[in-house]
N, C-alpha and C positions, 0 to 999 in steps of 0.2 A: 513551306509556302503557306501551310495554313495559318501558322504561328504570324506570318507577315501580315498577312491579310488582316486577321485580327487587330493587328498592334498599327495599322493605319489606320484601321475605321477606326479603333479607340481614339487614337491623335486627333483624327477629324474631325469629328463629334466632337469632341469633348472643346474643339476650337471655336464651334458652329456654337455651342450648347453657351461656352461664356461670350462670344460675341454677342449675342443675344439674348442671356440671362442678366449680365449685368446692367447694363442698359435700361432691361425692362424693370428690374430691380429699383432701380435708382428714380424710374418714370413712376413705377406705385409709392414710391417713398412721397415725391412732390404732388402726386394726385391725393394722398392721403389730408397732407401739409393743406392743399388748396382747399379740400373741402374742408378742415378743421375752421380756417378762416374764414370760408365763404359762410359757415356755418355762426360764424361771429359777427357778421357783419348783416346776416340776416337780424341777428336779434338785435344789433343797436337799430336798425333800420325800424322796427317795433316800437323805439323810444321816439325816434325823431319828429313823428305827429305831435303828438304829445309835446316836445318840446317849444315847437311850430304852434303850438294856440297857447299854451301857458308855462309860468315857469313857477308858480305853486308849488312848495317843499308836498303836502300832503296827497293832490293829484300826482307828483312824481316817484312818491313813493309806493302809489299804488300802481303806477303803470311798472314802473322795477317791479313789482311782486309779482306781477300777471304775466311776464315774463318767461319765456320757458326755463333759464335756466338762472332769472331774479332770485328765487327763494332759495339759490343753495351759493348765494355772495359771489356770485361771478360779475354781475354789472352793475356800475356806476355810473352816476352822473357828476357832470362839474358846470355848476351852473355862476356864469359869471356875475357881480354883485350888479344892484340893480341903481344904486347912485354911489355918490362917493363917502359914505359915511356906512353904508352895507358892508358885508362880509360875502364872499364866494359863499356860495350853499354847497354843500356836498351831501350828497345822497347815494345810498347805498354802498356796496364794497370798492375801497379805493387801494389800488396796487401799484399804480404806475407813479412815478416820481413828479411831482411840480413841475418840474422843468421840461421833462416830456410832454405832459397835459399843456403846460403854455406852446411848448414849440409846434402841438399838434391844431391848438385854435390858431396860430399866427400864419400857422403855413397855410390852414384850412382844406387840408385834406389828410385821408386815411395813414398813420404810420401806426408802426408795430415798437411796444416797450418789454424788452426782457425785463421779468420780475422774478421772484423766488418762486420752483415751481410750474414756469410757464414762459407765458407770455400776454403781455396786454395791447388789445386791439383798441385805438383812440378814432372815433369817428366823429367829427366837428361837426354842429349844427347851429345855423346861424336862431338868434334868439330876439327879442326886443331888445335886450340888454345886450347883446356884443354875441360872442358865440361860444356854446355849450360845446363840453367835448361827451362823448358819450362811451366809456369805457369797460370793452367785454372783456374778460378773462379766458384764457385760453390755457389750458392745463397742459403739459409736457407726452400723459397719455392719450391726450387728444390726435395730438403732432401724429402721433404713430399710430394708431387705432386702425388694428388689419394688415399693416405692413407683414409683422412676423408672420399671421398667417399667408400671404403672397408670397411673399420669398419661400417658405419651406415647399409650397404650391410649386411654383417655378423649379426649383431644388428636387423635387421629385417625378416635373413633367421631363427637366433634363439627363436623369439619373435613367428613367427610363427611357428613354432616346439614346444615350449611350449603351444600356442593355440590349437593345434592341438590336442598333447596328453592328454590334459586339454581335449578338447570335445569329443575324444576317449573313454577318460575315465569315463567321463559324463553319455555317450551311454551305455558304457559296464555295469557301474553302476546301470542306469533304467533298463537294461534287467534282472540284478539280483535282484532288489530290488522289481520289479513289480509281479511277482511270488510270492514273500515272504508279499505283500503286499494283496494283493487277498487272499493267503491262511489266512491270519491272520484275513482278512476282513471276508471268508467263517465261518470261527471257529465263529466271535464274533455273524454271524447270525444264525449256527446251535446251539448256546448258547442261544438264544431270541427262539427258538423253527422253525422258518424258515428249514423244513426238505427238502427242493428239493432242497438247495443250494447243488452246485458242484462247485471245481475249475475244470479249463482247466489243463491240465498235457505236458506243457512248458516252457521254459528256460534251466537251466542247470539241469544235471543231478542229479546233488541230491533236487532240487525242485522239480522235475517230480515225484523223488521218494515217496517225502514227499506228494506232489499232491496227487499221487495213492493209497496212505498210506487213507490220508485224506477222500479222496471219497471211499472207502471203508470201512474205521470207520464209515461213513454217510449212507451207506448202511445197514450196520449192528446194525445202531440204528432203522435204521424207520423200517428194519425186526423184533428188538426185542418188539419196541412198535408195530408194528401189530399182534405180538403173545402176547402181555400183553392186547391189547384190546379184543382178538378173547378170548382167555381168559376170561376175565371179562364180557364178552357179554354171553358165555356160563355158565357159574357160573347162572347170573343170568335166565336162562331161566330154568336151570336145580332147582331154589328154586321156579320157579310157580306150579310145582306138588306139594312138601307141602305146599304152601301159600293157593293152591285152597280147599284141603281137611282141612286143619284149617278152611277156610272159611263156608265150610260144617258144620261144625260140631259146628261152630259159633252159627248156626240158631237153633240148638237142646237145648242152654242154657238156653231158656227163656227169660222172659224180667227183670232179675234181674239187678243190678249195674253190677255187675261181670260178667255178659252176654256183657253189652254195652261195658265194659271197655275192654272186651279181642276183638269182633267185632270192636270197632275203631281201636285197637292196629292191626289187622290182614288187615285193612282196610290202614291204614298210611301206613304200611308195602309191601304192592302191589303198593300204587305209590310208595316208594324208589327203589321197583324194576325196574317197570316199565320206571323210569328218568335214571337207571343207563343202562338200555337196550337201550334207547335215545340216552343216551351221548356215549356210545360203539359203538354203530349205525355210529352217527357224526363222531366221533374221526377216526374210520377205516376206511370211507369212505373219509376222509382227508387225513390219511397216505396213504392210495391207489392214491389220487393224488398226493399229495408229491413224492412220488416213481416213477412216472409217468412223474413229469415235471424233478426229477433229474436224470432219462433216467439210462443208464446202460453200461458196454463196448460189443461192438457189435462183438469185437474180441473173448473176453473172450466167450459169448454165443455162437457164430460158433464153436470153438475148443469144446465147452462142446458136443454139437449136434450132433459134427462130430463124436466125439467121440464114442458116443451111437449109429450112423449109422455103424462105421464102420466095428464093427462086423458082420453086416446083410450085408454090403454090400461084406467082407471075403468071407462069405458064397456062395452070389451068383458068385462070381471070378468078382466083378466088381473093374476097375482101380479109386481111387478117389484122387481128388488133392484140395490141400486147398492156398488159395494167397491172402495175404495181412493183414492175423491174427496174425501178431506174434507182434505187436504193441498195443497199447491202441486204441480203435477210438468208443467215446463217441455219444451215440445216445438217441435223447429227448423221448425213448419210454421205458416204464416197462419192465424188463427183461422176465417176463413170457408171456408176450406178445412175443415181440422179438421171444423168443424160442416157442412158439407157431406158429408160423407163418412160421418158419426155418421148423419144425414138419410138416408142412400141405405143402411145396414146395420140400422138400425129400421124404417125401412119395409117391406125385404123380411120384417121379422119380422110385424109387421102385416099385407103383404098375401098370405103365404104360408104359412101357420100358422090353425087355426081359433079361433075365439075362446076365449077364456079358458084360452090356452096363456099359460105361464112362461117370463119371460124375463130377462134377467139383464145387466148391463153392469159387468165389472171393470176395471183399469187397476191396473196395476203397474211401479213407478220403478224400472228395474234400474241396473246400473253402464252396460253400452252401451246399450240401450236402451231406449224407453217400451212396453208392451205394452198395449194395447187387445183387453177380448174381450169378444163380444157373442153370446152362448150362449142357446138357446132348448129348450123341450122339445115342439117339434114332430114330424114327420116325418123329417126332417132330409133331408140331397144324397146323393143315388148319383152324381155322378159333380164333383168339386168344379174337378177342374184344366175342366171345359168352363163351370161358372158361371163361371168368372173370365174367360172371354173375353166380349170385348164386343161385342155383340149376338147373342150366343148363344139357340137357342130350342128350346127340349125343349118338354116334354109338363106339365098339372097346372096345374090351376085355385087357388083359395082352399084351403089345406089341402095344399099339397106346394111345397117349396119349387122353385126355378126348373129349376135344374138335375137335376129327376127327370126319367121319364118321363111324355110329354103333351105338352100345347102350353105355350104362353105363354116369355115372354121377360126375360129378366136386363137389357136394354136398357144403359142405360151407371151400373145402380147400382155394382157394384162392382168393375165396371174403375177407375170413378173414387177408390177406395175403393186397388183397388192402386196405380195410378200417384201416390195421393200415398206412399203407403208407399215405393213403387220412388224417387221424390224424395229421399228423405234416405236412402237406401241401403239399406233394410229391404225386409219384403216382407209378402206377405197369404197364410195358412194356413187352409183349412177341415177340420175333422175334426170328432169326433162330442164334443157336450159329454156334462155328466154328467147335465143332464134328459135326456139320452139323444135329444136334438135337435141342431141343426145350431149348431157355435161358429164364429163367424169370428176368429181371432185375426192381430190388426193389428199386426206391429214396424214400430215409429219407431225408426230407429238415430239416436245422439245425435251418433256422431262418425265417422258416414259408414261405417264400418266392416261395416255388414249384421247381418243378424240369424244369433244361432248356427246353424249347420245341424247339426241331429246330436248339437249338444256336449252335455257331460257339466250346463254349467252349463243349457245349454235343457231340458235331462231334468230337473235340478232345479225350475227356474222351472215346468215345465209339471206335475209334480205339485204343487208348492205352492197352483199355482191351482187343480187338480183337487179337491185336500181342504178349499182353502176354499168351493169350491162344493158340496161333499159336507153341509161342517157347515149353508152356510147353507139345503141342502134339507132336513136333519133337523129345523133348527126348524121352517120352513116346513110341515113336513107333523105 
């Protein structure tokens, strides 16, 4: 595809590039030509006063000399005789043949005489005696004078136009090709069994498509193999109740052959179980990492959450707004966690907040990391670093959040809330949102890396979310 791409823009261009070079090629070629001549015809124009008050050999030799280009034999004069016993005068350099000089006085206008070398310009001037022709010389370098440097100009404005398009196309190529490449790469290692493979869901829009396609086919295999191992794990724990009473009833046989024989049989029979309860063991506690490292859409989960909130929130007449879900934005954590953790940061909003307070749930895809904030216009935390520990117990009922003064208790909402944050190397933040209530703000770092502390870019990130919380309280209110 990229090779194609290429081998079009080159065709194109390169069509565009002579449609348009030669042309203009061929337009400098005659613009050159016309000023060679306009350029000749200025200087006879120089003689023709001069021939218009006298026709004097010694004033016309002096006006040919004062000439610009007189003194190096390019212009003559053909002054016709002055009664019938005269001779034609000729003055200065003559190239053009008789016959042209005559056909150019009879015609009485400007022609052109190829001579050795050029070309001669014949410009007639009527005289007291009949009419002068007045003839400039026009050299062969003249004709062309700047041409080659044009064309090689043009030659190199199109040469680069074709480079150009050439490495446009190049670019536009890898951005399609490198999608299509990754996904094919992800398929051949969800094929070798590799289940946390994910593509990224970028480039154009029908890869993204196919992306999203992709990583939820990937999804829906590692959920089907962890309900075929949970499965099979259960199966077998459910045949150790008959294996154990066979085994009872083993011991009542005796010590005949037919005793030992069904005794080893029942006894083989318990490790086969035993290795396949092993291997189900193994196996689901891999899918469960698998699942884990191929993380989940962080969007998708909020919209689901919200959704189940916001009937309870209906209920109590609370306003709730959602920002920045309507997109894909891929995080390295298990969905039931994820939504786990959504469940334990909504809830304290519900059960610590009086009703019909606002509340808010954003989510923003940075370069290192996924930020999650769940901002409220309650009462909000005096004291945030003691909510975060787990089983913390201050004081405040319904209407103050955990961590004020009073009783009640943070229990393990959102310890569980940081330890998945602290998992992918990020961390949990409370400060005050802009309902002028409690925000919990959640980094998920993407590549382990943690969440800025301090940086310049976290000062940026946290007032962008501050002003889109600003605009969406103005409608709001």
């Amino acid at each position: 595809m990229r090779w194609a791409l290429v081998k079009v823009a080159l065709a194109v261009t390169t069509m565009v590039v002579v449609a348009f070079a030669v042309p203009l090629g061929l337009v400098v070629k005659e613009l050159a030509r016309d000023r060679a001549y306009s350029n000749a015809e200025r200087q006879a124009a120089t003689i023709g006063p001069v021939l218009a008050i006298t026709t004097d050999r010694g004033q016309l030799e002096r006006a040919v000399a004062s000439a610009e280009t007189g003194s190096g034999g390019r212009i003559g004069v053909h002054v016709p005789p002055g009664g019938k016993n005269d001779s034609p005068a000729e003055i200065g350099s003559r190239r053009a043949p008789q016959a042209d000089v005559a056909a150019a006085a009879k015609l009485g206008r400007a022609s052109i005489s190829p001579v050795p070398g050029g070309t001669s310009l014949l410009q007639p001037t009527a005289v007291a005696s009949g009419i002068a022709v007045v003839e400039v010389f026009v050299p062969d370098e003249a004709l062309t004078r700047g041409v080659a440097t044009s064309w090689l100009l043009l030659a190199g404005v199109g040469l680069a136009l074709v480079i150009g398009s050439v490495a446009v196309a190049d670019r536009l190529g890898t951005r399609m090709v490198r999608p299509a490449e990754r996904l094919a790469g992800a398929a051949h290692d969800l094929g070798k069994g590799k289940l946390g493979v994910r593509v990224p869901e970028d480039g154009p829009t029908e890869l993204r498509a196919a992306a999203s396609a992709f990583n939820s086919m990937a999804d829906q295999v590692v959920q089907l193999l962890a309900n075929e191992r949970e499965l099979a794990a259960d199966l077998s724990h459910r045949l150790r109740t008959p294996l154990t009473v066979l085994r009872l009833n083993t011991a009542s046989l005796g010590d005949t052959p037919a005793a030992e024989q069904t005794r080893s049989a029942v006894e083989q029979l318990e490790r086969e179980v035993d290795q396949i309860i092993r291997t189900a063991r193994e196996q689901k506690a891999q899918t469960r990492q698998a699942a884990a490292a191929a993380g989940c859409d962080a969007a998708e989960v909020i919209r689901e959450r919200m959704s189940f909130w916001s009937a309870l929130a209906e209920d109590e007449g609370r306003t709730v707004r959602i920002a920045g879900a309507d997109h894909p934005v891929r995080v390295p954590v298990a969905r039931p966690d994820l939504a786990a953790a959504l469940d334990a940061m909504l809830g304290n909003v519900f059960r610590h907040t009086p009703e019909g307070t606002a509340f808010a749930v954003d989510v923003h895809n940075a370069e290192e990391a996924v930020i999650v904030l769940v901002s409220d216009a309650g009462p909000g935390i005096d004291d945030p670093d003691a909510a975060l520990r787990r089983g913390w117990s201050g004081g405040g009922g319904r209407g103050n959040h955990p961590a004020e003064a009073g009783g009640g208790s943070t229990g393990l909402g959102l310890d569980i809330v940081r330890r998945l944050a602290e998992s992918t190397g990020g961390d949990v933040r409370i400060g005050r949102s802009v309902y002028g209530g409690t925000e919990v703000r959640v980094w998920l770092a993407l590549d382990g890396g943690g969440a800025p502390r301090g940086g310049r870019r976290g000062h940026r990130l946290s007032r962008s979310l501050c002003a889109r919380g600003r605009r969406a309280l103005r409608i709001g209110t």
